[in-house]
C-alpha positions as CSV (number, residue, x, y, z in Angstrom):
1,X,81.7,94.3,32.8
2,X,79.9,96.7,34.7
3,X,78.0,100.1,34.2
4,X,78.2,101.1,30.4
5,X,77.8,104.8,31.5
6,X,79.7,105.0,35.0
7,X,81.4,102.1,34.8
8,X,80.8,100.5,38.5
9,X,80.6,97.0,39.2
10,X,77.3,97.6,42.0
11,X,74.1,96.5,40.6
12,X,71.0,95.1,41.1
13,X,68.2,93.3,39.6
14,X,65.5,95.3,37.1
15,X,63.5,92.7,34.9
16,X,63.4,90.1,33.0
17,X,62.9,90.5,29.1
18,X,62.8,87.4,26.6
19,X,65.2,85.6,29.0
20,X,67.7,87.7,29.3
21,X,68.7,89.2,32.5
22,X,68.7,93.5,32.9
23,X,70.6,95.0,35.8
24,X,70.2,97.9,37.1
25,X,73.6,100.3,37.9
26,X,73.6,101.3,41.9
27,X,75.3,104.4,41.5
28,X,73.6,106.1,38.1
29,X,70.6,103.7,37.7
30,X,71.5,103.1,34.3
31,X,69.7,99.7,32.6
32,X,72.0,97.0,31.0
33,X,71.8,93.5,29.7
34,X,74.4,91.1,31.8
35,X,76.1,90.1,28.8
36,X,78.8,91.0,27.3
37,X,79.5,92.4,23.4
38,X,80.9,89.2,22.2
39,X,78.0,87.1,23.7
40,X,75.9,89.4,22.0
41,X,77.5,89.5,18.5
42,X,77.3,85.9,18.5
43,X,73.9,85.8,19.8
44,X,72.6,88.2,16.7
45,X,74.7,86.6,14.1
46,X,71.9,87.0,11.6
47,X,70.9,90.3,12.4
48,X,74.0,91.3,11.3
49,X,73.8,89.2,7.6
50,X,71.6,90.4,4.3
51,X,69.3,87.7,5.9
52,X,68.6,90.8,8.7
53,X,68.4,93.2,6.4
54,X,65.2,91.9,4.7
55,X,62.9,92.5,7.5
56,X,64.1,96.4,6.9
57,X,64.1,96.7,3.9
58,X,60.4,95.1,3.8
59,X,59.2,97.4,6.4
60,X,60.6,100.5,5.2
61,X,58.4,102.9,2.6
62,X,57.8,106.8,1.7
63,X,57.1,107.4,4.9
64,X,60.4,106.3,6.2
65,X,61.9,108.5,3.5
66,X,59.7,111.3,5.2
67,X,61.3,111.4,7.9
68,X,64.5,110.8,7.2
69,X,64.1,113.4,5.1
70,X,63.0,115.8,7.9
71,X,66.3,114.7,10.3
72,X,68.2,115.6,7.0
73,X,66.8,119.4,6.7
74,X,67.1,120.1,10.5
75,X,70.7,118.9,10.3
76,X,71.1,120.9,7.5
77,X,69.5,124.3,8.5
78,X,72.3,127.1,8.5
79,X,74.4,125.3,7.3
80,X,76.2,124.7,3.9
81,X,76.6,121.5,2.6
82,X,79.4,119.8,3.5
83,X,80.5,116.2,4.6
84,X,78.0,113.6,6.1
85,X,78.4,110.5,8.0
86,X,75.6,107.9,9.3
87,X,76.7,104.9,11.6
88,X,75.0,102.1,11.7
89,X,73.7,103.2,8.0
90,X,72.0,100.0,7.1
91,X,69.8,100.4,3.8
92,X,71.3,104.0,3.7
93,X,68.0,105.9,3.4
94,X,69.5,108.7,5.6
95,X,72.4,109.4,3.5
96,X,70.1,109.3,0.1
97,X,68.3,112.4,1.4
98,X,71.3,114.1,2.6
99,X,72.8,113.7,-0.8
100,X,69.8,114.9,-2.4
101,X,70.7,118.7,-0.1
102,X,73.9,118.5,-1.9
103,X,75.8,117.0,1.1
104,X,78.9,114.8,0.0
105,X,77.9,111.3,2.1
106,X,79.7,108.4,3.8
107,X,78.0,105.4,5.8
108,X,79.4,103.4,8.4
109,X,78.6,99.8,8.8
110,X,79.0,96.3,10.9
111,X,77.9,94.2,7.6
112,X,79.5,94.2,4.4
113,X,76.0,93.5,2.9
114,X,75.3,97.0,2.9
115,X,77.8,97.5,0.0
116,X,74.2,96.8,-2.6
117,X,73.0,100.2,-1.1
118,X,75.8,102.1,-1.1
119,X,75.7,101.4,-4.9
120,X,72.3,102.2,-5.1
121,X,72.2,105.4,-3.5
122,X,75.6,106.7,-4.0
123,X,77.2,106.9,-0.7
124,X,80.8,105.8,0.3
125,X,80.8,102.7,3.1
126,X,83.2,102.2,5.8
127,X,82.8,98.2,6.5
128,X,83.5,97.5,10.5
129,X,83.2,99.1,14.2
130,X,83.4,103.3,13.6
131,X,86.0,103.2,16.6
132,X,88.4,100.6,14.6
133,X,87.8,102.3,10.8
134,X,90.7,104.6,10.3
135,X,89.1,107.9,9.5
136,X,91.1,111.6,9.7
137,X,89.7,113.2,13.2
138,X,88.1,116.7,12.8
139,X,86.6,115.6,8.8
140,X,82.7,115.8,8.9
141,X,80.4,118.6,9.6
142,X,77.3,116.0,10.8
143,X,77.5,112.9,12.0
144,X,74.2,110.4,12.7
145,X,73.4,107.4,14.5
146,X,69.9,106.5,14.2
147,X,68.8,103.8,16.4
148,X,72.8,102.5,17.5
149,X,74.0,103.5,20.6
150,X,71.2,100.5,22.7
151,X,73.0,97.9,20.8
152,X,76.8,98.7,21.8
153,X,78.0,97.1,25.3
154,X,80.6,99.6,25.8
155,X,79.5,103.1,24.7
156,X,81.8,105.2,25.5
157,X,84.6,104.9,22.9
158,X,82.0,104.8,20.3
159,X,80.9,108.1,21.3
160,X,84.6,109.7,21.6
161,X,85.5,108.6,18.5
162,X,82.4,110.2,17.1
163,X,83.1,113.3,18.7
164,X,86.9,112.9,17.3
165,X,85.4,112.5,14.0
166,X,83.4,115.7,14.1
167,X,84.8,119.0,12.4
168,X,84.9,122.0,15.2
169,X,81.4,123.4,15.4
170,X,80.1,119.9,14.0
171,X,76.8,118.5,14.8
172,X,76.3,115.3,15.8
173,X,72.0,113.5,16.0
174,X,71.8,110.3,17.7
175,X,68.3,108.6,19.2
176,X,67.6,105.9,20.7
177,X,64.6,103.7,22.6
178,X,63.3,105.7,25.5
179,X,63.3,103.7,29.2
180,X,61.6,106.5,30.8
181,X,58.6,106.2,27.9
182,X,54.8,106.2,29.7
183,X,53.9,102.7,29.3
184,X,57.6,101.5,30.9
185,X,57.0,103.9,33.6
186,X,53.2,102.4,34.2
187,X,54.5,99.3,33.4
188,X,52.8,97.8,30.8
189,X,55.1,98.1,27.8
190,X,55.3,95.6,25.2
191,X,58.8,96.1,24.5
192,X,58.2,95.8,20.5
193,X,61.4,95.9,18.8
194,X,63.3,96.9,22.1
195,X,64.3,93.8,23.6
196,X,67.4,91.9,24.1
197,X,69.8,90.7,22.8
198,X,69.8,93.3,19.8
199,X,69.4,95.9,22.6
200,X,71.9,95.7,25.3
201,X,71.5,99.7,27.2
202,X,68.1,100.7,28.2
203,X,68.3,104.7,28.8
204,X,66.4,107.2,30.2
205,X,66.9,111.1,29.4
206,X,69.3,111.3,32.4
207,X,71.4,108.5,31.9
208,X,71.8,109.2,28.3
209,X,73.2,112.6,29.1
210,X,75.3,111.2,31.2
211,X,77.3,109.1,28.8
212,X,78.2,112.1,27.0
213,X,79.0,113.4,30.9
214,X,81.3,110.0,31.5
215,X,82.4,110.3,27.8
216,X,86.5,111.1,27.2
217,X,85.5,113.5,25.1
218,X,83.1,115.5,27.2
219,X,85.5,118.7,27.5
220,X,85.1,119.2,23.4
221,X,81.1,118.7,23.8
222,X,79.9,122.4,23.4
223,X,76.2,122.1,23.9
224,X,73.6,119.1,24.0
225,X,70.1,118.4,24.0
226,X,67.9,115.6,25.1
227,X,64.4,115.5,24.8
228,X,62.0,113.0,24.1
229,X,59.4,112.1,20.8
230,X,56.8,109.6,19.5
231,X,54.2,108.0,20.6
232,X,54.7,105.0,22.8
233,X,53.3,101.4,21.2
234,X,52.9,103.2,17.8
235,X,55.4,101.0,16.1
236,X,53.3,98.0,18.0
237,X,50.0,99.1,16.0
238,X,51.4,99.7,12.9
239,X,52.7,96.6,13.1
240,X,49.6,94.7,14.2
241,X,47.4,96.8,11.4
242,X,50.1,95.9,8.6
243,X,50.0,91.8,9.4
244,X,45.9,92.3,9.1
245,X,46.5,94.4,5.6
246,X,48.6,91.6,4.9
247,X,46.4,89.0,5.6
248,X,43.6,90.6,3.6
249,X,46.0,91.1,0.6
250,X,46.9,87.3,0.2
251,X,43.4,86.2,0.5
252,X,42.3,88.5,-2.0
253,X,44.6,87.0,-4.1
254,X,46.3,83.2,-4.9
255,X,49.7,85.3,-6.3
256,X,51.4,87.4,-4.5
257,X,52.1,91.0,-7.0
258,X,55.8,91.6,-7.2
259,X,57.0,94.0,-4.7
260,X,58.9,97.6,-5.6
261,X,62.4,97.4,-5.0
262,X,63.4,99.7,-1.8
263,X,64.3,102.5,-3.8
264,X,61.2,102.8,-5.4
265,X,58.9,102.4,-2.6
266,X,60.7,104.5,-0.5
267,X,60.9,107.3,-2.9
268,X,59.3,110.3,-1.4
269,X,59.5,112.5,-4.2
270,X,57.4,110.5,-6.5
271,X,54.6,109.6,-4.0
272,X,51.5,111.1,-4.6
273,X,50.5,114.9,-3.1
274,X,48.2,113.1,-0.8
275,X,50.9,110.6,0.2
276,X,53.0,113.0,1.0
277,X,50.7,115.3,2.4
278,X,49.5,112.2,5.0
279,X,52.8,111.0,5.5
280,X,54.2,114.3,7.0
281,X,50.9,114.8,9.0
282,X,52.0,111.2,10.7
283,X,55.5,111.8,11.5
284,X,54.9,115.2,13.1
285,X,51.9,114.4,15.4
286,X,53.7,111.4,16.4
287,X,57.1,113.4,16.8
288,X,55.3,116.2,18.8
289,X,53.0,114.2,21.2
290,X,55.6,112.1,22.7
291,X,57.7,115.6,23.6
292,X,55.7,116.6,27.1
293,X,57.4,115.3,30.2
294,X,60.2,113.1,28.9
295,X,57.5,109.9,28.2
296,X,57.6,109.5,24.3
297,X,58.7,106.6,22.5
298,X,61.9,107.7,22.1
299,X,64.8,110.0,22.9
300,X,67.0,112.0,20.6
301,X,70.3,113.6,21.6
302,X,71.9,116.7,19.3
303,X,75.1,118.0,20.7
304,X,77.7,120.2,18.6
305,X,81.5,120.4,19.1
306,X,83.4,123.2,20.7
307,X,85.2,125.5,17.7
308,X,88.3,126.1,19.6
């Protein structure tokens, strides 16, 4: 299929990950998986199901809502509230703290599943593929995709639609899993949580601003930023620290206590003032030491549409 970003049809070899083949593009150097969105649809049929969805919804808490929370206030700064979308809104924790800034909230969605969390949180959900869900252009001051854009094959209508979407003077967020990060640079990343086939584009701070570059849209783009945040292999430890918690918790104990249901555990507003407190202490010193040099954990992209 070639190049998500430019499109050509030159590449050449870049890694093996999990068995599946990247490529690297000879004309932009952007990353790619060799297969193609309907190989990887099939491939991820679960992840796609409520039987995906558990593995979120187990793993997400108040700190979760913490940030969240903070993407929600810097979307929101200046601005009055007004209409919100998320793609790729899964358990819809996003669009639960936008709502709670008075912002009138919609989530987009691949699974139908989601439907549970729209009721629980109040949101509207658009069921399907954002660039197939028929949706009035120019009808939502902020748009969000948190984690989306590495598992799309073909980015670029995703992003003009997005940009269609957007009101004049919109905002849209986006981030996704940084290939320039330290430890893929030195090359000795785990890969935790970034491999394929859920993840089919592997960018770096250039090549993701150039897909809004290539992008049809990229005349109504006003401004955009790129820069790069968290600390690389965090998610790793946390998750090696959790199983061990885990592990301690069941020996402790021959039953298992009944876990909180998501919106009670992820509930920042009724954790503790220590909680809290620790919480927002995490997410900023990992949000801040992964910004020097482009070699975080991640990469987020803010652009806002041209007014006229």
């Amino acid at each position: 299929e070639g190049c998500p970003v430019c499109s050509s049809l030159e590449s050449g070899y870049e890694r093996t990950l999990k068995g599946f083949t990247l490529l690297r593009c000879a004309k932009c150097s952007m990353v790619y998986t060799n297969m193609d969105e309907a190989s990887a649809i099939k491939e991820n049929k679960d992840y796609y199901t409520e039987k995906g969805s558990d593995g979120f919804e187990k793993r997400q808490d108040h700190v979760d809502s913490a940030w969240f929370r903070a993407i929600a206030k810097k979307l929101s700064s200046g601005k009055k509230p007004g209409k919100a979308l998320d793609v790729g809104c899964g358990t819809g924790l996003l669009l639960r703290e936008f709502k709670k800034l008075g912002w009138e909230v919609h989530g987009a969605d691949l699974s139908s599943y989601v439907q549970k969390y729209a009721d629980m949180f109040g949101f509207t959900l658009h069921v399907g593929k954002i660039e197939e869900i028929d949706l009035p252009e120019n009808s939502f001051d902020v748009i969000t995709g948190i984690n989306v854009i590495e598992h799309i094959r073909d980015p670029k209508p995703f992003i003009d639609k997005i940009i269609k979407l957007l009101k004049p003077g919109g905002a849209a967020y986006f981030n996704v899993p940084n290939y320039g990060s330290l430890p893929i640079r030195m090359g000795f990343s785990s890969f935790h949580r970034n491999n394929p086939p859920q993840h089919m584009s592997y960018y770096t701070g250039r090549t993701i601003r150039l897909l809004f570059n290539y992008s049809g849209q990229a005349s109504m783009i006003e401004k955009i930023g790129v820069c790069s945040y968290g600390i690389p292999e965090m998610h790793r430890l946390m998750n090696y620290f959790n199983k061990k918690k885990k592990t301690k918790k069941n020996a402790a104990s021959d039953k298992q206590p009944e876990s909180r249901g998501l919106a009670a555990k992820t509930d920042y507003e009724s954790a503790s003032f220590f909680k809290r407190l620790v919480s927002n202490m995490q997410i900023w010193i990992y949000y801040l030491a992964g910004r020097p040099f482009s070699l975080g954990d991640k990469l987020e992209v803010m652009l806002v549409k041209k007014t006229g």
